[in-house]
C-alpha positions in Angstrom: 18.5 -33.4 55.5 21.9 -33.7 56.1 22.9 -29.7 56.3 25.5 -28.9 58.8 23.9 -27.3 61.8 24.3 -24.0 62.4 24.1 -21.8 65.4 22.4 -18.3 64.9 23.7 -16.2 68.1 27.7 -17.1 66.9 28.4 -14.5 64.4 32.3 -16.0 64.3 30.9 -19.1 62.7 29.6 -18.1 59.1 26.7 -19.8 57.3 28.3 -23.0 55.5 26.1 -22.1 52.8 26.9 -17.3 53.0 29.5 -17.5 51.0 29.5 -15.5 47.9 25.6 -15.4 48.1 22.9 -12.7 48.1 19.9 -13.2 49.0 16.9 -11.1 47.9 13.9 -10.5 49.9 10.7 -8.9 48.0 7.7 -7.6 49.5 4.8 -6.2 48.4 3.8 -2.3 48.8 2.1 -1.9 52.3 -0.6 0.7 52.0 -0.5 3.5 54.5 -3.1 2.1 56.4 -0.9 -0.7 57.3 -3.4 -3.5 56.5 -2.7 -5.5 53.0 -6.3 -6.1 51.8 -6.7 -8.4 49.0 -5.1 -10.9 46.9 -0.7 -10.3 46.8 -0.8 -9.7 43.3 -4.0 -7.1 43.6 -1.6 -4.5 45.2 0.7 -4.7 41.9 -2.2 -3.4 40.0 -4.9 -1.3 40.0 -6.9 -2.8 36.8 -10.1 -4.3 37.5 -11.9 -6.9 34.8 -13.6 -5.5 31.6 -17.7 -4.5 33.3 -18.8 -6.9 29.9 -16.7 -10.1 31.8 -18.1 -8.8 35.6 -21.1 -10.7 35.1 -20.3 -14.2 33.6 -20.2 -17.0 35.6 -16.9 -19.8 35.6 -17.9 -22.1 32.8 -19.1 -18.5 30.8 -15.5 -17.2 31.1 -13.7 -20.7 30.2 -16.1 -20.7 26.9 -14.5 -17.3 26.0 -11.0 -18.5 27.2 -11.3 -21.4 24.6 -12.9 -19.4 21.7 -10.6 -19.0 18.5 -10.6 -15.2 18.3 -10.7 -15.1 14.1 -9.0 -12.2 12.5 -7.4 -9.7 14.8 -5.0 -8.0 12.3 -5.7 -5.8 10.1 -4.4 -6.3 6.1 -1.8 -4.7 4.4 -2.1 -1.0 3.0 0.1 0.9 1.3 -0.3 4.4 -0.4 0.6 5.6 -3.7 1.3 9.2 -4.1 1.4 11.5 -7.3 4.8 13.7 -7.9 5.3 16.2 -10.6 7.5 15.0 -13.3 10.2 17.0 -15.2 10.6 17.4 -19.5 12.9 15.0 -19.4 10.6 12.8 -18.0 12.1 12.2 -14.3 10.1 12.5 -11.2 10.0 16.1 -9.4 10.9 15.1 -5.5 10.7 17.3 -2.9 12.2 16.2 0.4 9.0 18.2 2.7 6.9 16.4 0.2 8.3 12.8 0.7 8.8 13.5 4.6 5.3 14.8 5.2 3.6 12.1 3.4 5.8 9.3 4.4 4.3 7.4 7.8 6.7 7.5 10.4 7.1 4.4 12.7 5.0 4.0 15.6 5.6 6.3 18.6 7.9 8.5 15.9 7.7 12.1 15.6 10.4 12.1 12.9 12.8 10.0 11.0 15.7 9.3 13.4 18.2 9.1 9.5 17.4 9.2 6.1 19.3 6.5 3.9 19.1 7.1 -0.2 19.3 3.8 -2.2 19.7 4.5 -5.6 19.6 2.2 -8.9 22.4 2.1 -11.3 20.6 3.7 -14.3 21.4 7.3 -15.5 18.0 8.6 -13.9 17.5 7.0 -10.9 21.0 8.5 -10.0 20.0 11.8 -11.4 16.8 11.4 -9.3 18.5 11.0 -6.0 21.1 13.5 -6.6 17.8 15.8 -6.6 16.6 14.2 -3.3 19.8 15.1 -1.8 20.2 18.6 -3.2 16.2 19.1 -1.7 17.1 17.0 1.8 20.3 19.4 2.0 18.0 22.8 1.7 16.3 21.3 5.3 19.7 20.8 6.7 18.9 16.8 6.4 21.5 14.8 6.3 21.4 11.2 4.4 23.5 8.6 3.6 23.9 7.1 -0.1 24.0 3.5 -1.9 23.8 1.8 -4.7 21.8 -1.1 -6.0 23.9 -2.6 -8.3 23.6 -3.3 -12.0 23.1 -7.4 -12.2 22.3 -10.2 -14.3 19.8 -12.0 -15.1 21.1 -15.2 -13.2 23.7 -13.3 -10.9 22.4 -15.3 -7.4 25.4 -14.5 -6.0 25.8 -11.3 -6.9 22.2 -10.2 -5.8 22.7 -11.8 -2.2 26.2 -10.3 -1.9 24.5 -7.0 -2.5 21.1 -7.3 -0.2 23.4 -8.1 3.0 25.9 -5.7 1.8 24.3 -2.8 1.4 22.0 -3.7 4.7 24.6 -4.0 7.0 26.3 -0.6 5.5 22.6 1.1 6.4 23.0 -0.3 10.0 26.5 0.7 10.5 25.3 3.9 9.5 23.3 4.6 12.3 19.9 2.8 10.7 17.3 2.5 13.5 13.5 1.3 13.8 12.4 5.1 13.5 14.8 5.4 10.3 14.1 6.1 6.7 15.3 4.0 3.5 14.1 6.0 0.2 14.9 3.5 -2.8 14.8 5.1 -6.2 13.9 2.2 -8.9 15.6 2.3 -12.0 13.9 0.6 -15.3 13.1 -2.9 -14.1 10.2 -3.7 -11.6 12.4 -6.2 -10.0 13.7 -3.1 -8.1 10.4 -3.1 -5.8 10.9 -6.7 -4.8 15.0 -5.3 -4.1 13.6 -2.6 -2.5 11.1 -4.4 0.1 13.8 -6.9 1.4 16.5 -4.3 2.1 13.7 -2.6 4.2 12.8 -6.1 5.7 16.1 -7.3 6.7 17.4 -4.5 9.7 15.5 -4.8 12.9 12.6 -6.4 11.7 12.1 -3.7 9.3 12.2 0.0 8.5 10.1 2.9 6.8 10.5 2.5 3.0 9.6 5.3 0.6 10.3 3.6 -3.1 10.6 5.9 -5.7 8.7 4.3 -8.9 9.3 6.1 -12.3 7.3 3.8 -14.1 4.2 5.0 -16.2 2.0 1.5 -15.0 0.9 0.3 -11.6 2.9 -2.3 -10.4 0.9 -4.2 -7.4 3.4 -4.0 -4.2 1.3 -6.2 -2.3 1.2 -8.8 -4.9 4.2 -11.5 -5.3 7.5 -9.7 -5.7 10.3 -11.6 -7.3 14.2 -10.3 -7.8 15.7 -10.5 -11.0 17.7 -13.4 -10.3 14.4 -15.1 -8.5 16.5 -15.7 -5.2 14.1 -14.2 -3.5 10.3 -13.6 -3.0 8.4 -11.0 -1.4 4.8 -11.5 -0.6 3.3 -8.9 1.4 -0.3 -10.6 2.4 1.4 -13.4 3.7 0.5 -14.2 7.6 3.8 -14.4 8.8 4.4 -10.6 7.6 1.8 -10.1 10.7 -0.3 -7.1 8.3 3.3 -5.1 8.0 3.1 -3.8 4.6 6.8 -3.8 2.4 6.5 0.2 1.8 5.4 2.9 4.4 4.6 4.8 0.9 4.9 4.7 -3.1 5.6 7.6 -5.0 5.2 8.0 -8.9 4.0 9.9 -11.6 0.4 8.0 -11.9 -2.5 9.7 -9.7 -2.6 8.8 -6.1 -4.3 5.7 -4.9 -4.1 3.1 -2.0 -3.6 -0.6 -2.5 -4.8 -2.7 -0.2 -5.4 -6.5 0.3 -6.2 -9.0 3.2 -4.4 -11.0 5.2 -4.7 -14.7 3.8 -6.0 -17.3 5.7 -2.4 -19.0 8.6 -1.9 -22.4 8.1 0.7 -23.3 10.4 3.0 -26.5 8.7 1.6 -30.1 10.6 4.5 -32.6 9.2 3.7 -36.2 9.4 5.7 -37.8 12.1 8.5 -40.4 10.9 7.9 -43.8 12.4 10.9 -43.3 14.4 10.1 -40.1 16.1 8.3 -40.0 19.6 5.7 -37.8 20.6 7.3 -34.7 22.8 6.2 -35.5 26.3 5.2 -31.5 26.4 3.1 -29.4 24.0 
């Protein structure tokens, strides 16, 4: 109501309403026949209901719509793997070793980069130098970090060095597909180091954590930094089954951990006595 009229044989006088506008016109594909059969969204696909839902009736199908589907993800699993260790005690890696037994990301044939993060002790930095040496015989290239030696109650510090050293692995090319090999020095507050590095760039990369230690450490139990910052707990619901490390390599015999997701329970805060209900769910 209240438009301008317009006449449609006068092409001097232009549309009040043409003017910088485009409109867009979408139609559906025509068959060759020439005749559209069927609903307008039937000819946009071809995928016809599951034969099992074929035969239920309306109020069978809005019991199944309304049915809590339990657990649909699978738990956490991550594999340990056995390496040869030297006289002087340090692990024997082999770059086809670690590559070939390291899972790539979904839909990856290879590891798009390798990145080599490296604690500050004598023999985690001898151990990486190895890695290098091995990756360099394949005509691999890698990038190289260090995880820093901290204290005890360095917060500071650690966070300094978490987003430091993440956003050097991005710059450096770091994709989904990518590879982060962290090589633990003496303290098992590396692994919990190790899995939030991997976390932090796009929602998470392969991790292959090099663990010199001569004991098990559980990496799908609680994992604490040495400062305790920051906690790492890989059966938690929100980690959606994503274990912290794609594989664990030591000089123990191989094994698997595994452990199920625990039980979501979303957070249901009281309403203040101020607050009004949303008028929307």
């Amino acid at each position: 109501q209240g438009l301008p009229e317009h006449d449609s044989n006068s092409a001097s006088q232009p549309h009040p309403f043409s003017r910088d506008m485009t409109i867009c016109v979408s139609r559906s594909p025509v068959p060759e026949s020439g005749v559209v059969t069927g609903k307008w969204c039937s000819t946009f696909s071809q995928q016809s209901p599951p034969a099992a839902l074929s035969n239920l009736n309306g109020a069978q199908l809005s019991s199944l719509f309304h049915e809590k589907p339990g657990i649909v993800l699978e738990g956490p699993v991550v594999p340990y793997i056995q390496l040869a260790s030297g006289d002087d005690a340090s692990l024997q890696i082999e770059a086809a070793t670690l590559l070939s037994e390291t899972p790539k990301a979904k839909g990856a044939k290879d590891f798009s980069s390798i990145h080599i993060v490296a604690a500050s002790s004598d023999r985690a930095t001898s151990m990486a130098e190895d890695l290098r040496s091995s990756l360099a015989k394949l005509d691999k290239a890698c990038r190289s970090y260090v995880w820093p030696s901290l204290e005890a109650d360095d917060v500071t510090g650690e966070y300094d060095a978490l987003f430091r050293i993440t956003s050097e692995i991005i710059l450096n090319g770091a994709d989904r597909t990518s590879l982060m090999v962290f090589v633990a020095g003496e303290d098992h507050s590396d692994m919990a180091a190790a899995a939030i590095l991997g976390m932090l760039p796009f929602r998470g990369i392969q991790v292959a954590f090099i663990a010199p230690w001569e004991q098990y450490v559980d990496p799908l139990a609680q994992l604490c930094t040495s400062s305790g910052l920051f906690e790492y707990t890989g059966d938690q619901p929100e980690r959606m089954g994503r274990a912290p490390f794609a594989a664990i390599f030591g000089p123990l015999q191989s094994c698997t951990f595994r452990k199920p997701l625990a039980p979501w329970n979303p957070l249901r805060p009281p309403p203040c006595p101020e607050e009004k209900p949303a008028p929307f769910k």
